[in-house]
C-alpha positions, 0 to 999 in steps of 0.5 A, a space after each residue: 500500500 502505497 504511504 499516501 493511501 495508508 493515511 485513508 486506511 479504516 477511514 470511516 465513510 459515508 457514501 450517499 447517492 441515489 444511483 446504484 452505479 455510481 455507488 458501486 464505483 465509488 465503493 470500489 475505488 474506496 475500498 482499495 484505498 483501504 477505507 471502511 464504507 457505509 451507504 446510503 441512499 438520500 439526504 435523509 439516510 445521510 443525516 439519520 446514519 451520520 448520527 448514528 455512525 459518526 463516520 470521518 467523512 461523508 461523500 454525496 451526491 446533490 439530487 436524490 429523492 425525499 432529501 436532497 444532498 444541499 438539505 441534509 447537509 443543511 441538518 448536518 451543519 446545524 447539529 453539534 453531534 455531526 456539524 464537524 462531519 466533513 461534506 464532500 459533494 460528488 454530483 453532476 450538478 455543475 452550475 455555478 450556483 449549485 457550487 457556491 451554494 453547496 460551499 456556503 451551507 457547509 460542505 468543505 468541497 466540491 467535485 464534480 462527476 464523472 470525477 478522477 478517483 486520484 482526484 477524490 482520493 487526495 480530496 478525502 486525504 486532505 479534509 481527514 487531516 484536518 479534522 482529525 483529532 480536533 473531533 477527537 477532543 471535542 466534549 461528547 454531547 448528550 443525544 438527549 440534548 437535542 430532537 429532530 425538531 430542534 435541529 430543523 430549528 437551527 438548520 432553519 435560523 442559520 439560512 434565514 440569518 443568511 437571506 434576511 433580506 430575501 427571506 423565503 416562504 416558509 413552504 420554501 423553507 421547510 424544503 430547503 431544511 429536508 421537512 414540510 411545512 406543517 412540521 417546521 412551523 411547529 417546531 418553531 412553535 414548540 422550541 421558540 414560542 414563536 411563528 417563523 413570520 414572527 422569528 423572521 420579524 423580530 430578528 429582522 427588527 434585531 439587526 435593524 437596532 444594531 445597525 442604528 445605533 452602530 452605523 450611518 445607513 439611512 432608514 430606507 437602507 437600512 430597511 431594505 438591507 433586513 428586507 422591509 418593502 419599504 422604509 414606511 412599513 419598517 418604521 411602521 413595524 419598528 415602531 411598533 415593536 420598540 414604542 418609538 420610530 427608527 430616526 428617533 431611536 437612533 437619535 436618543 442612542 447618539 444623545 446616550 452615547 454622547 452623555 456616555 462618553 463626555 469627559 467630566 468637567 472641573 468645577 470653579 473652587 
């Protein structure tokens, strides 16, 4: 055995595509690497075995059916017990689009199909080193401390904390997040007392405080950098959340800081 492929040897990894042939392939070619496989076959096998395997890594596709491979990559990210799971996709989905996305939401590579096996190989050597031993010292986490609900929670607070000012319906976002709308909205009920409108709302109002008090950005900016239609309905919503319009708040914030900040003066003996 060669010394560069010793360092995938009892390499644990999760290999997850709907297409019995490129499963094959790829089993193939990790095997003679030396590499201990487990399969699955879509984005929610790959989420539920990932939780119960812990494997080093996991290789997989983007379009497969009930979950696709972006979804559960999404869950992945969002739960402590598998977010340090490397995620490496293997697809034919090649656009441009789908490449950066896959990036953002958490995957730490992207090859595109038909793929070199050389290529994948020094890919999964290069991402094993990495990770190694700082998974190894990480605090082991009580599975009881976290549900399927609370998980799509996170999954769903990390993409609309990215796309404030694009939000997606909820329909949309139940899907990006592996689930159905009926399901995510009660979990955000029953892990934050709240809709997702109201969470989309009340974080949107959160950012816009932060940017008041810590930037110049007009009003009308400000509103369409956390996605109000208009400055009128964000002062509107503002308002009525804080019990005063955003131009007065960012005033009595300066006065404050100002007052906070004033060097005291010496009185006349």
């Amino acid at each position: 055995m060669s010394p560069r492929n010793s360092a995938l040897t009892d390499a644990h990894l999760l290999v997850v595509d709907d297409q019995p042939d490129q499963l094959r392939l790829l089993i193939d070619v990790l095997r003679n690497a030396g590499c201990r496989i487990s399969v699955g076959f879509d984005g929610s096998q790959a989420y539920q075995r990932a939780l119960a395997i812990s494997p080093d890594l996991i290789l997989m596709d983007v379009r497969m059916p009930r979950m696709d491979g972006f979804a559960a990559c999404r869950l992945l990210a969002a739960d402590p017990r598998t977010s340090e799971i490397p995620v490496i996709f293997l697809t034919v989905a090649g656009d441009l689009h789908d490449r950066i996305n896959g990036l953002e939401i958490g995957g730490v590579d992207y090859v595109l199909k038909p793929f070199e096996a050389d290529e994948v190989l020094a890919r999964i050597r290069v991402h094993l080193a990495r990770t190694r031993g700082k998974r190894d010292t990480e605090d082991e986490i009580s599975a009881s401390d976290f549900t399927g609900n609370s998980v799509i929670v996170r999954a769903a607070i990390r993409h609309l904390s990215q796309r404030l000012n694009d939000a997606p319906t909820v329909e949309q976002l139940a899907r990006l997040v592996g689930t159905n709308e009926k399901r995510l909205s009660r979990a955000f009920r029953d892990n934050l007392g709240r809709t997702v409108f109201e969470y989309l709302r009340d974080e949107r109002l959160r950012i816009a405080q932060k940017l008041l008090s810590s930037t110049s950005l007009s009003i009308a900016s400000i509103a369409e950098e956390i996605g109000f239609s208009s400055a009128a309905n964000f002062a509107t919503a503002f308002r009525e959340r804080f019990g005063t319009p955003p131009s007065s708040y960012r005033e009595e914030f300066r006065n404050r800081d100002l007052v906070d900040t004033a060097e005291p003066t010496l009185e006349a003996e």
